[in-house]
MDTraj code that builds the backbone (N, CA, C; nanometers):
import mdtraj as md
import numpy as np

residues = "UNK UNK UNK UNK UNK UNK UNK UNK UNK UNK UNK UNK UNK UNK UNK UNK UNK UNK UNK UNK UNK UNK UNK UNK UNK UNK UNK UNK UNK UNK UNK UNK UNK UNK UNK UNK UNK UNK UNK UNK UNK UNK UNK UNK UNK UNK UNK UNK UNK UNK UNK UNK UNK UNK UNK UNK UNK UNK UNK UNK UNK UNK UNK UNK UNK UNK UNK UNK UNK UNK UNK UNK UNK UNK UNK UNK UNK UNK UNK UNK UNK UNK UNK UNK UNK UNK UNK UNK UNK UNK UNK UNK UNK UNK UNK UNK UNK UNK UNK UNK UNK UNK UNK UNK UNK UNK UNK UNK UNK UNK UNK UNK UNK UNK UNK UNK UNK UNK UNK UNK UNK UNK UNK UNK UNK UNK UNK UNK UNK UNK UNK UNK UNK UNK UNK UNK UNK UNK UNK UNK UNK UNK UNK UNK UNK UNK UNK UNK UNK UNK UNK UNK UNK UNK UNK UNK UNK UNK UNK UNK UNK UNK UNK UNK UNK UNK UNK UNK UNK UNK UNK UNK UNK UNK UNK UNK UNK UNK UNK UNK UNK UNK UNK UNK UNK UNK UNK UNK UNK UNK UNK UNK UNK UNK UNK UNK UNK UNK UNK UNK UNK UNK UNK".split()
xyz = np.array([
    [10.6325, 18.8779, 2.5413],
    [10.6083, 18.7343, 2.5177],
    [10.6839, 18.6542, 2.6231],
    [10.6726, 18.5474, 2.6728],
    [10.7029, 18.4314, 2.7332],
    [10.7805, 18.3865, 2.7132],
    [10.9117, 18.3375, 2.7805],
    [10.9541, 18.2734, 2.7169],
    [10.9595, 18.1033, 2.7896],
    [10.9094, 18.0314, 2.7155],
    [10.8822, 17.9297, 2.6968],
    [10.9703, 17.8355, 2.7541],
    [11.1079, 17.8720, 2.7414],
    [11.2253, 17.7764, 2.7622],
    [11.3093, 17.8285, 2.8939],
    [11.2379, 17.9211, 2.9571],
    [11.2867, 17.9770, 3.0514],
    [11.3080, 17.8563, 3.2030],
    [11.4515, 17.8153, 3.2471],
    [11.4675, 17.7356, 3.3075],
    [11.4511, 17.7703, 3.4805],
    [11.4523, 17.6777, 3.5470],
    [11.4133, 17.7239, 3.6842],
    [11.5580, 17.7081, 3.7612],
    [11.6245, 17.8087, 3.8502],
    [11.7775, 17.8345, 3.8975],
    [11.8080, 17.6859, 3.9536],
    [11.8859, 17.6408, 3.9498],
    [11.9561, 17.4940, 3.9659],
    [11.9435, 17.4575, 4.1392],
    [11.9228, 17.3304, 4.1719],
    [11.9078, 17.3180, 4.3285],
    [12.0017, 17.3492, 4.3962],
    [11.9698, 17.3831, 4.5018],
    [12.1051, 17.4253, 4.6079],
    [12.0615, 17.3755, 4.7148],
    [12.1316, 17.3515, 4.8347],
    [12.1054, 17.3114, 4.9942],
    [12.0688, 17.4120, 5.0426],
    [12.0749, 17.5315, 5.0667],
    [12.1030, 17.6915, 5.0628],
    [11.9421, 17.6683, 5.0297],
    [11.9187, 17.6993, 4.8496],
    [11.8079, 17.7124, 4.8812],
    [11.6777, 17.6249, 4.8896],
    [11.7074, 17.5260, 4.9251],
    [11.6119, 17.4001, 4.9596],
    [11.5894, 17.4480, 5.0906],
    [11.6414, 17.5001, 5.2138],
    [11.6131, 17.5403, 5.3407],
    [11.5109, 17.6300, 5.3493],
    [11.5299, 17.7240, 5.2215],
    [11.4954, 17.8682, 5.2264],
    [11.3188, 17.8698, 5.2506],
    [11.2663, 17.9833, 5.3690],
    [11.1275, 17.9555, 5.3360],
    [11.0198, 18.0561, 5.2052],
    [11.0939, 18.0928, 5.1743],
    [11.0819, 18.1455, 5.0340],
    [11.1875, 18.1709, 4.9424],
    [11.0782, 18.1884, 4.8309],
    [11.1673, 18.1710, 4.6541],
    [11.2149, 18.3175, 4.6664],
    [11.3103, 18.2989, 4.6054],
    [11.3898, 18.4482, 4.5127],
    [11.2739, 18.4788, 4.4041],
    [11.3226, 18.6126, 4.3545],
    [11.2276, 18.6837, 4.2993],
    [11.2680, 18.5848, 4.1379],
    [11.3347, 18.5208, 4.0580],
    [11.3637, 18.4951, 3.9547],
    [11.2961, 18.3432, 3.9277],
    [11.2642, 18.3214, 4.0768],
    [11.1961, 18.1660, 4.0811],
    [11.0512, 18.2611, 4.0350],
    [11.0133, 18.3545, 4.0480],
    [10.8353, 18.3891, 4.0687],
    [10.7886, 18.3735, 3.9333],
    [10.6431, 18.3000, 3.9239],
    [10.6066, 18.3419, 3.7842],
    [10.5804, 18.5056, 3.6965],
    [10.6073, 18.5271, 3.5928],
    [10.5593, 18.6626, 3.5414],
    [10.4400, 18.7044, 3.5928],
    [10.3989, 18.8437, 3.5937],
    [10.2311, 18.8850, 3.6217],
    [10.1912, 18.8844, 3.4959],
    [10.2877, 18.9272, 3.3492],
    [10.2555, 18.9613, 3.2172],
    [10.2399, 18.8564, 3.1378],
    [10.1474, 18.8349, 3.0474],
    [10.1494, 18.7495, 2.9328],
    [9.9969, 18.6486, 2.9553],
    [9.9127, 18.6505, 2.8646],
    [9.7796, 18.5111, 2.8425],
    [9.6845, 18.5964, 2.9400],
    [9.6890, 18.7401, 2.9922],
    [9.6074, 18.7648, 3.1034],
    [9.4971, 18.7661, 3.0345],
    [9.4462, 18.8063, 2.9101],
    [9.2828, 18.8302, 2.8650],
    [9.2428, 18.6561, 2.8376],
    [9.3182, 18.5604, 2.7928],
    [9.2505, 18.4329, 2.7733],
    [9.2031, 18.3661, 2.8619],
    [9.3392, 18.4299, 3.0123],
    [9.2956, 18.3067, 3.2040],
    [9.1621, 18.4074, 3.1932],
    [9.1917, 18.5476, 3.2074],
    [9.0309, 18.5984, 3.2556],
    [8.8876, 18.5642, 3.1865],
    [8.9139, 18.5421, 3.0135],
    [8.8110, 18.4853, 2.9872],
    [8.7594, 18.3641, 3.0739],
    [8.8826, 18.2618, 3.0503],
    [8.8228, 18.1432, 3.0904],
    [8.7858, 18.1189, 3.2260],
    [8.8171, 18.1986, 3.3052],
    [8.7460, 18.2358, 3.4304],
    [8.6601, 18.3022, 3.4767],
    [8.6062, 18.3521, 3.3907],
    [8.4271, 18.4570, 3.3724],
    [8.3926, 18.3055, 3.3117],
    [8.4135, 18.2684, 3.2418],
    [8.3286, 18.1603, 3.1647],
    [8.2944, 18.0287, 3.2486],
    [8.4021, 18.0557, 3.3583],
    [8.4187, 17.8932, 3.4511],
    [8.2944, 17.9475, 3.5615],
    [8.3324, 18.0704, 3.5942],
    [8.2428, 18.1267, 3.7524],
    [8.1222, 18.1600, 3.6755],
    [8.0675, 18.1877, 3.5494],
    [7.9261, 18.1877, 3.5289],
    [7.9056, 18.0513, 3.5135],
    [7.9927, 17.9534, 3.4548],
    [7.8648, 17.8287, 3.4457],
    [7.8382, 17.7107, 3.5624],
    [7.9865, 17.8126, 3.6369],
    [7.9418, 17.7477, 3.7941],
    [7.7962, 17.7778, 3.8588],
    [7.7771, 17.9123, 3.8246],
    [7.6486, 17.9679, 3.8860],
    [7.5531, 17.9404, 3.8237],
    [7.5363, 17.9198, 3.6957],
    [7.4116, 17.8450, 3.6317],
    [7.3686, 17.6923, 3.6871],
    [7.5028, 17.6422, 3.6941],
    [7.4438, 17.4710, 3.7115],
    [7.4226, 17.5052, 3.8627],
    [7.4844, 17.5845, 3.9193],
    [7.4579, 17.5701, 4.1140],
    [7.2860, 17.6227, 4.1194],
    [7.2234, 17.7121, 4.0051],
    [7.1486, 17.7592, 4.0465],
    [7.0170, 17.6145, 3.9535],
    [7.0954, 17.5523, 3.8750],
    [6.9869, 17.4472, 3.8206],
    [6.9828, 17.3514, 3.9157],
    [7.1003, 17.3154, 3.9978],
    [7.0813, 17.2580, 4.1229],
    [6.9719, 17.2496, 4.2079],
    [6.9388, 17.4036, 4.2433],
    [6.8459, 17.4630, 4.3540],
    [6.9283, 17.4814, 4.4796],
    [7.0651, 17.5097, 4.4187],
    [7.1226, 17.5815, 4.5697],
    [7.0917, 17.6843, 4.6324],
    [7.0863, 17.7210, 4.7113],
    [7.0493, 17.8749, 4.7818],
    [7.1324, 17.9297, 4.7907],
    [7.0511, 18.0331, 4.7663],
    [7.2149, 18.2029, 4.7347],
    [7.3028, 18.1787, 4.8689],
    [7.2262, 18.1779, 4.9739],
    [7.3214, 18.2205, 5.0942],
    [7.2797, 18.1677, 5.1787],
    [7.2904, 18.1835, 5.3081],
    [7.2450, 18.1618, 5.4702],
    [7.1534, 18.2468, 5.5190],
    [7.0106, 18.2615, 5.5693],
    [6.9610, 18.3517, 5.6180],
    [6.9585, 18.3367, 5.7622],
    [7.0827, 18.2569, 5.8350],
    [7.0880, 18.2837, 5.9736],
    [7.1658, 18.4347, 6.0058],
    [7.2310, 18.4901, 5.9281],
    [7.2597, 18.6151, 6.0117],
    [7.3993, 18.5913, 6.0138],
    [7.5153, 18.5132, 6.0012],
    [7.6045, 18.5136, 5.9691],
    [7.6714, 18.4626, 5.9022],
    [7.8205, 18.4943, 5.8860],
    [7.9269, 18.4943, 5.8153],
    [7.9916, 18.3284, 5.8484],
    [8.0366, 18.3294, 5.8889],
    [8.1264, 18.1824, 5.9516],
    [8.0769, 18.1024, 6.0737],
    [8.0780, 17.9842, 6.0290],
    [7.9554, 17.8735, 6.0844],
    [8.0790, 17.8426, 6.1773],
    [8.0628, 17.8357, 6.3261],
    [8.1704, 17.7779, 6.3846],
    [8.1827, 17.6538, 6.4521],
    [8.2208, 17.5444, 6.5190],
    [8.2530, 17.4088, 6.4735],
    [8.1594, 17.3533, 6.5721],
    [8.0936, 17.4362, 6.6288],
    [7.9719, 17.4212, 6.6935],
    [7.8193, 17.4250, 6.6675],
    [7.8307, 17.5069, 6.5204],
    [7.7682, 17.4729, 6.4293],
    [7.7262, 17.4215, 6.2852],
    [7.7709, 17.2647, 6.2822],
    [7.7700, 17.1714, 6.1435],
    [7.6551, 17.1927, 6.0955],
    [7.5640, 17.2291, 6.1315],
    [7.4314, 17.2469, 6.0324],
    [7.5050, 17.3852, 5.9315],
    [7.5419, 17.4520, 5.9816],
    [7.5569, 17.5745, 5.9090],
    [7.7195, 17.5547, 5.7730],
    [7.7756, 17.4535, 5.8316],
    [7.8523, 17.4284, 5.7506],
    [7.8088, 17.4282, 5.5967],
    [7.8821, 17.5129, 5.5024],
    [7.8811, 17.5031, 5.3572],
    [7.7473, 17.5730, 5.3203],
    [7.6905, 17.6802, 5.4379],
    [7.5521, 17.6804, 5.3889],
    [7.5870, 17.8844, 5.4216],
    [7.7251, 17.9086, 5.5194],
    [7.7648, 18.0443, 5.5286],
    [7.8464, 18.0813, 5.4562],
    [7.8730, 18.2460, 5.4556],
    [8.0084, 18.2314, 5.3434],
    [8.1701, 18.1750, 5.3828],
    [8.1894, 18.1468, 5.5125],
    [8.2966, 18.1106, 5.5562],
    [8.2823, 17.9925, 5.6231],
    [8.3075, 17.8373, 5.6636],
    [8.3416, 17.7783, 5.7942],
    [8.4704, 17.7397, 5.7811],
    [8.4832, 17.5930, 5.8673],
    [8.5846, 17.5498, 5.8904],
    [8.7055, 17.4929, 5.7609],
    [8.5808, 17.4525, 5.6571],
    [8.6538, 17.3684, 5.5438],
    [8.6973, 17.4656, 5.4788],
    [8.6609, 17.6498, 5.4911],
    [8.7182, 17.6987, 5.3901],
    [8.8836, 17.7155, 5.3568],
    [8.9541, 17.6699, 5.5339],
    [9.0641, 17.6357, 5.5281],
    [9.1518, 17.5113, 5.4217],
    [9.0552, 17.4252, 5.4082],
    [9.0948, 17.3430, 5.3034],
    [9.1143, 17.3364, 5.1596],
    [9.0016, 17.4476, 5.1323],
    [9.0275, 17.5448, 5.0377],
    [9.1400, 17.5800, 4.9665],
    [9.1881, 17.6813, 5.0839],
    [9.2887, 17.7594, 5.0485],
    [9.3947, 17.6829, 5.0669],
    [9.4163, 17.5726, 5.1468],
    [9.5310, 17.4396, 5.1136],
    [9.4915, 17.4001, 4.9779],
    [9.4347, 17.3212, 4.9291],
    [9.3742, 17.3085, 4.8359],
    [9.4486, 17.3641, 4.7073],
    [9.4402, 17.5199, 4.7387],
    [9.4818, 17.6135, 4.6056],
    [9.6160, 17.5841, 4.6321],
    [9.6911, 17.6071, 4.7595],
    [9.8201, 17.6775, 4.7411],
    [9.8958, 17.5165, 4.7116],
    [9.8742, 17.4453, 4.7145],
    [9.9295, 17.2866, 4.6789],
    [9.9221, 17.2604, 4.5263],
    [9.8073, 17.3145, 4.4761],
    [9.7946, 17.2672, 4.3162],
    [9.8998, 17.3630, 4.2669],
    [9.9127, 17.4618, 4.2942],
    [9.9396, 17.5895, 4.2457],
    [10.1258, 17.5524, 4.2175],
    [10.1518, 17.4985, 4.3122],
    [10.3004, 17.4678, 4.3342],
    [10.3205, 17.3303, 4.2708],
    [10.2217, 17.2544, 4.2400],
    [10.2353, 17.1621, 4.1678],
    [10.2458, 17.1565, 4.0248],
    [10.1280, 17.2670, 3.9989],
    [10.1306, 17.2992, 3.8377],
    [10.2565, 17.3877, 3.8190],
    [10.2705, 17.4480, 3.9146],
    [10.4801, 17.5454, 3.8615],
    [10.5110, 17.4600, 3.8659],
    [10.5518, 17.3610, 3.9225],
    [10.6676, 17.2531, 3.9389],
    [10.6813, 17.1891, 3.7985],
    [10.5301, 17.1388, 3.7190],
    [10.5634, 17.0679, 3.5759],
    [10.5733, 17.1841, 3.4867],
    [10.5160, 17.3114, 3.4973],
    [10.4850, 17.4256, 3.3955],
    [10.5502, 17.5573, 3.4444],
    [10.7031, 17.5545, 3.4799],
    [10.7462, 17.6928, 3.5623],
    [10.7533, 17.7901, 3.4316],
    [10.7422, 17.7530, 3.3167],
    [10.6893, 17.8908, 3.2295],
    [10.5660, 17.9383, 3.2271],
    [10.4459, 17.8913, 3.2518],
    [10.3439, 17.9511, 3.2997],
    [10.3583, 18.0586, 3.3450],
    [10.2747, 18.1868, 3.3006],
    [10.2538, 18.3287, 3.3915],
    [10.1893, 18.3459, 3.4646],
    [10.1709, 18.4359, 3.5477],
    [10.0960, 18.4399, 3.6537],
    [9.9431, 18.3961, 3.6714],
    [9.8973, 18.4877, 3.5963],
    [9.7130, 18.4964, 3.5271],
    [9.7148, 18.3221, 3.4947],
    [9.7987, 18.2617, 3.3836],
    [9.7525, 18.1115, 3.3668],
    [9.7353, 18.0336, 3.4861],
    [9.8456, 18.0448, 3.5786],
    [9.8422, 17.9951, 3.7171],
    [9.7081, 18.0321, 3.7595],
    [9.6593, 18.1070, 3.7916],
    [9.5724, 18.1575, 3.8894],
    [9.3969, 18.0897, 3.8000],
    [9.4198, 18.1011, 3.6590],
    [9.3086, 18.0141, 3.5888],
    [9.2778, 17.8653, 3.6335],
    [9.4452, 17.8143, 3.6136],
    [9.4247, 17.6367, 3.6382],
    [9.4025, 17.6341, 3.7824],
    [9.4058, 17.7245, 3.9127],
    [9.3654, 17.7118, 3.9836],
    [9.1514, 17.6808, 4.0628],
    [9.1774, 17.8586, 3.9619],
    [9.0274, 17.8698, 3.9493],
    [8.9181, 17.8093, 3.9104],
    [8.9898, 17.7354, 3.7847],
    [8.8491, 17.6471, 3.7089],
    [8.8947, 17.4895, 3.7865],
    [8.9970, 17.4351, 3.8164],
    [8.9991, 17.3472, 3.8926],
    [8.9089, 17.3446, 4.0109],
    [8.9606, 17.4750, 4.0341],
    [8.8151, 17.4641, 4.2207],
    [8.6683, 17.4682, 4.1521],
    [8.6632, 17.5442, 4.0885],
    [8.4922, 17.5207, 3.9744],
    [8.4658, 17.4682, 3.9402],
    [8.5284, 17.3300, 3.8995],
    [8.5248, 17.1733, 3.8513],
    [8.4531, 17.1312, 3.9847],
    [8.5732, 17.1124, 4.0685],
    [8.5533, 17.0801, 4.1810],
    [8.3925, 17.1190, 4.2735],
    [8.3800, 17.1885, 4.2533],
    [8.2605, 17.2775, 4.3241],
    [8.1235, 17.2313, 4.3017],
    [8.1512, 17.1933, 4.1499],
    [7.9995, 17.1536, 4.0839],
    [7.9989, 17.0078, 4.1289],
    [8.1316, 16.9603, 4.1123],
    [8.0790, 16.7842, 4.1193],
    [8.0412, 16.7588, 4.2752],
    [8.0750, 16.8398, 4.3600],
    [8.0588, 16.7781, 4.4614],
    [7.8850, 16.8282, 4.4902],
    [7.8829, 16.9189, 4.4528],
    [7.6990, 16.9623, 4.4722],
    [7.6202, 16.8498, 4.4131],
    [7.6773, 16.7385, 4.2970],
    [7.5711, 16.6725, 4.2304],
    [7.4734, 16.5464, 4.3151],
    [7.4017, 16.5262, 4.3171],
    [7.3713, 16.4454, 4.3962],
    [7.4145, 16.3291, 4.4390],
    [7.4960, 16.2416, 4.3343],
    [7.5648, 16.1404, 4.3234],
    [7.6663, 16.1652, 4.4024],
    [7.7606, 16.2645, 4.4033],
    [7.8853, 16.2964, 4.4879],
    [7.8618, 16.2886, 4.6422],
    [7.7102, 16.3531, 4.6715],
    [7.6727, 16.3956, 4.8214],
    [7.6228, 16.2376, 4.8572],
    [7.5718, 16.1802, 4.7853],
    [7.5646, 16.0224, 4.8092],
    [7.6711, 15.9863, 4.8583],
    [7.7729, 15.9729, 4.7585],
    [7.8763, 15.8987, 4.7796],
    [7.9869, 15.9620, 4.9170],
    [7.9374, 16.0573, 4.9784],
    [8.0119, 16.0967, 5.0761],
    [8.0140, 15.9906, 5.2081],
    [7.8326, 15.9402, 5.2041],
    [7.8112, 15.8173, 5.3289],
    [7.8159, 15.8626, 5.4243],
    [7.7788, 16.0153, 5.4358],
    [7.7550, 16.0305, 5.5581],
    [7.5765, 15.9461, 5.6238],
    [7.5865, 15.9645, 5.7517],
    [7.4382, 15.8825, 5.8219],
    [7.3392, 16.0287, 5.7617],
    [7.2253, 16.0003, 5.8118],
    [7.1171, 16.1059, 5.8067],
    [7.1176, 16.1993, 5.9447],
    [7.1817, 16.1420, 6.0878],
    [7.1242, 16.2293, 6.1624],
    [7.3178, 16.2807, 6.1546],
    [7.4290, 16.2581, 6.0867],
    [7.5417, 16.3184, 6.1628],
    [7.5139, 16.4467, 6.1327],
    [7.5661, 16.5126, 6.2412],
    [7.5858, 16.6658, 6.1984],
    [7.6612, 16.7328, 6.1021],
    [7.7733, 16.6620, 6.0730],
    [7.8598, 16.7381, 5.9681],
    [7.7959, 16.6776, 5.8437],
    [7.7174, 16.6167, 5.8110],
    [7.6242, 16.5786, 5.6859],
    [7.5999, 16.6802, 5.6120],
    [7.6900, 16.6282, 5.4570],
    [7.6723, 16.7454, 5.3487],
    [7.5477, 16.7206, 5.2923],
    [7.5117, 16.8701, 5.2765],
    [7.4013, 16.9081, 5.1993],
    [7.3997, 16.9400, 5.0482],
    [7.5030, 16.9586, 5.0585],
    [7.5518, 17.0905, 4.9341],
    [7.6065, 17.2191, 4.9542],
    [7.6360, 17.2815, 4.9066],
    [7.6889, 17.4176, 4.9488],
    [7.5818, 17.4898, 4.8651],
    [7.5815, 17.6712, 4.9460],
    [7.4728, 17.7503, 4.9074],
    [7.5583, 17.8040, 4.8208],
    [7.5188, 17.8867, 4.6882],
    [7.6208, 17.9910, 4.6127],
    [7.7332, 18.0735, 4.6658],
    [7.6696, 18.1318, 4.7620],
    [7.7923, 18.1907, 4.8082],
    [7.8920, 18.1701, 4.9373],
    [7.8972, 18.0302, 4.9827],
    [7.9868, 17.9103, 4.9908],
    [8.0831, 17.8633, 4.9205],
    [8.0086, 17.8553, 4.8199],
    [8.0393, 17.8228, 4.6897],
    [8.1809, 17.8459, 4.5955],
    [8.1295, 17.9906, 4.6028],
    [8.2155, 18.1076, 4.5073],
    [8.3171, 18.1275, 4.6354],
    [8.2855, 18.1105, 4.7437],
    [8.3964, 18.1797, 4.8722],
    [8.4957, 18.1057, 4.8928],
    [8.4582, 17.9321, 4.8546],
    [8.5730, 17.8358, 4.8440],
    [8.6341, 17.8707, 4.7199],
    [8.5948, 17.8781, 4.6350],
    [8.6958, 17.9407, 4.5062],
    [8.7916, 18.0413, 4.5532],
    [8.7153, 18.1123, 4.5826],
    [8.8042, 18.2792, 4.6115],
    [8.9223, 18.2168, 4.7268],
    [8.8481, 18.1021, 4.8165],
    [8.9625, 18.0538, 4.9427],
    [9.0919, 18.0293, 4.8523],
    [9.0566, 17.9215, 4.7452],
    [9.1594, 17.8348, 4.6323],
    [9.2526, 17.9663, 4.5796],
    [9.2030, 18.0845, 4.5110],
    [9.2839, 18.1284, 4.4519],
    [9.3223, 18.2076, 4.5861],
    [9.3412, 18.2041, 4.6880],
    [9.4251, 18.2804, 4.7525],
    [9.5385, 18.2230, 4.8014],
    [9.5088, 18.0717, 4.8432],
    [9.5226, 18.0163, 4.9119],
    [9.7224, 18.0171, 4.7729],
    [9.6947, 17.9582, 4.6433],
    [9.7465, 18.0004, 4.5656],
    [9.8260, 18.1277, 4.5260],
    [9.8364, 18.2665, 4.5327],
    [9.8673, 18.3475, 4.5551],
    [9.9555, 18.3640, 4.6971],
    [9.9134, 18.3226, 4.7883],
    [10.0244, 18.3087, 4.9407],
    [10.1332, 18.1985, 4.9039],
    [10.0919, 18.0831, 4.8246],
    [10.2118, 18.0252, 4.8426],
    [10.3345, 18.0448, 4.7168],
    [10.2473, 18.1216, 4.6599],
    [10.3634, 18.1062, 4.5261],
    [10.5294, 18.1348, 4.5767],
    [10.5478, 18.2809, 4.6486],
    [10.7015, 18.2521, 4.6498],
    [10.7057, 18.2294, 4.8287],
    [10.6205, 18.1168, 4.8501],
    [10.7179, 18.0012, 4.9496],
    [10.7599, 17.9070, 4.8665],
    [10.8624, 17.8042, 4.9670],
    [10.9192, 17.7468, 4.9273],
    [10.8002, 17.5660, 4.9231],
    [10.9047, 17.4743, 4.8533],
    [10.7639, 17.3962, 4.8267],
    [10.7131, 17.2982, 5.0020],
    [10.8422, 17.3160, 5.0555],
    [10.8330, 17.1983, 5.1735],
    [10.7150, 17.3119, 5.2602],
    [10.7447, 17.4209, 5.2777],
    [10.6694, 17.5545, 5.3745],
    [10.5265, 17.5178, 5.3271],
    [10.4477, 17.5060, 5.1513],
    [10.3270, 17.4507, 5.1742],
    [10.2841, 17.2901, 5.2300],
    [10.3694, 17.1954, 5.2070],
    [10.3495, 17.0795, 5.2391],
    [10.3099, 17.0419, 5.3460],
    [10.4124, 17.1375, 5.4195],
    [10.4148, 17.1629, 5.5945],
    [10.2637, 17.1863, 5.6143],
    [10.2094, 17.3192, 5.5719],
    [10.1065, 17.3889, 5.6311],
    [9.9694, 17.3289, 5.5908],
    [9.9954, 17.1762, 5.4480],
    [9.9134, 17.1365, 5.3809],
    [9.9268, 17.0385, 5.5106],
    [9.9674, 16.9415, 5.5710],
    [9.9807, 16.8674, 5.7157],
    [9.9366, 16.9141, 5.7883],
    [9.9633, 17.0230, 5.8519],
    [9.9189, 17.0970, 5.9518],
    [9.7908, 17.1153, 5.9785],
    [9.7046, 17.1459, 5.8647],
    [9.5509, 17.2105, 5.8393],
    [9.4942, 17.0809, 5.8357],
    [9.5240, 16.9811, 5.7592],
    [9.4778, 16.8363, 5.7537],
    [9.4315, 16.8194, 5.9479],
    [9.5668, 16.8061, 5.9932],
    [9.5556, 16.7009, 6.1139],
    [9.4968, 16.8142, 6.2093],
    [9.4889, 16.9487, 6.2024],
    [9.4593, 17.0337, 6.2675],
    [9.2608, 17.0101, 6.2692],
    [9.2286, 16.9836, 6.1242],
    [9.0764, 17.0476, 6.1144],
    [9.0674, 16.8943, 6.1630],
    [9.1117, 16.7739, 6.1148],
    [9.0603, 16.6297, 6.1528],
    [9.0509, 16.6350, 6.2726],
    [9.1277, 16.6486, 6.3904],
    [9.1255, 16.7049, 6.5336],
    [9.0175, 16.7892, 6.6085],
    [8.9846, 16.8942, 6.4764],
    [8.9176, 17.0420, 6.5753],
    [8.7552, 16.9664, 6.5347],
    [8.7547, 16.9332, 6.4091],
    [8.6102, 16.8964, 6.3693],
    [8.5347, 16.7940, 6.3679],
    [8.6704, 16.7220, 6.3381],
    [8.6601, 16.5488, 6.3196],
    [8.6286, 16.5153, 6.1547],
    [8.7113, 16.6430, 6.0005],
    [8.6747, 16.5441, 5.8946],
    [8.8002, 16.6306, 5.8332],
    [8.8203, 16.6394, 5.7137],
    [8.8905, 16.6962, 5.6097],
    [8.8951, 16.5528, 5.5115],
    [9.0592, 16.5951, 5.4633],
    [9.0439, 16.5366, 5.3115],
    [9.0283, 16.4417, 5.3171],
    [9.1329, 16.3396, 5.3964],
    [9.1625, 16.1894, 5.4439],
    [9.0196, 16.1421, 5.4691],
    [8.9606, 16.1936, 5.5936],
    [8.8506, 16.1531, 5.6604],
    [8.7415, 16.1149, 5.5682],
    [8.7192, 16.2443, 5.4598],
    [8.6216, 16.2072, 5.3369],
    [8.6481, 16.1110, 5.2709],
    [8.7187, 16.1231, 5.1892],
    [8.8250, 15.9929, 5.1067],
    [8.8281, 15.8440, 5.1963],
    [8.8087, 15.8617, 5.2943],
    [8.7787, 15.7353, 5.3557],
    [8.6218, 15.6970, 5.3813],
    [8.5159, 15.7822, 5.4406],
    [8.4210, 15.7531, 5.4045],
    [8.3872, 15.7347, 5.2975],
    [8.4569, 15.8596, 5.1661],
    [8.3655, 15.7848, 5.0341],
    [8.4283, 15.6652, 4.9814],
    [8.4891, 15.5899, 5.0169],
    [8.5438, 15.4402, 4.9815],
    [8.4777, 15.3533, 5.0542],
    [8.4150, 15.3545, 5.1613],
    [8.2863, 15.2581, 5.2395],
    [8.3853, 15.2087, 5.3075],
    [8.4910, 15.2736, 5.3919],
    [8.5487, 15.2088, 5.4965],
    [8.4524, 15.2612, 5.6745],
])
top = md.Topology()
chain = top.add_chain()
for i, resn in enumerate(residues, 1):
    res = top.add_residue(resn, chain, resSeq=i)
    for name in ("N", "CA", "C"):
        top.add_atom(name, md.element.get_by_symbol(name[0]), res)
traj = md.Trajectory(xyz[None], top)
């Protein structure tokens, strides 16, 4: 069992530097694992039902894997591009956020509130209203379509990894790398989080 009241080791300067946690900071692997896995068979099938009431397409039939920044048509439509980096920022930021209010959480719960968060996430942005509200023009190239299924499911899988790498860093080491990927993809591609968030506000 859990224990519930289990406190997190007291701040230090020492280890505020550190770029990773001690093993006593880590969440458990044991405890709630059959309820996160339910609710994560239950999140990734009804992702795939509504993606498929959508009329998303399973996949890409160009022939590959990762759309590269030379090709925005293919964006969200292969199993890998550029945004899947955001992804996996994405995960490893919530992930350290939800320890931060819930450091009794076990592992498996962590890795649920990750999962069905990105599956939340996943569906609303496929709805039509969301892809509206993005404002992109009709002829830009990085103009979302939607994502195909297995886009889809690959940004999930990005989230929970992305989650899993950062758990025993320290919290500034994701913040850092959550900056980094931001100003890196805004640079290489010309969009990420900011960039969206500003188009979908009609600036």
């Amino acid at each position: 069992m859990t224990n519930e009241n289990r406190s997190v080791p007291p701040f230090s300067p020492e280890r505020s530097a550190s770029l990773t946690l001690d093993a006593s900071e880590l969440p458990q692997p044991r405890g709630r694992g059959r309820q996160a896995a339910l609710l994560i068979g239950l999140a990734l099938l009804g992702k795939l039902v509504l993606l498929a009431i959508l009329g998303r397409p399973a996949g890409c039939d160009c022939g590959q894997i990762w759309a590269m920044p030379g090709q925005a048509g293919l964006n969200s439509r292969t199993l890998l591009d550029p945004y899947s980096l955001l992804h996996l920022i994405f995960g490893a930021v919530l992930v350290k956020l939800v320890r931060w209010k819930r450091p009794d959480w076990p592992l498996w719960t962590l890795l649920a509130a990750v999962i069905v968060s990105s599956t939340v996430w996943e569906v609303a942005e496929n709805l039509p209203f969301t892809i509206a509200m993005f404002g992109y023009d009709p002829g830009d190239p990085l103009a979302y379509r939607g994502d195909s299924i297995a886009n889809s499911f690959s940004d999930t899988a990005a989230a929970a990894l992305g989650a899993v790498l950062a758990l025993p860093l320290a919290g500034w080491v994701v913040a850092a790398a959550a900056v980094a990927v931001e100003l890196g993809l805004s640079l290489w591609i010309g969009d990420g989080y900011l960039i969206t968030l500003w188009r979908a506000l009609g600036f």
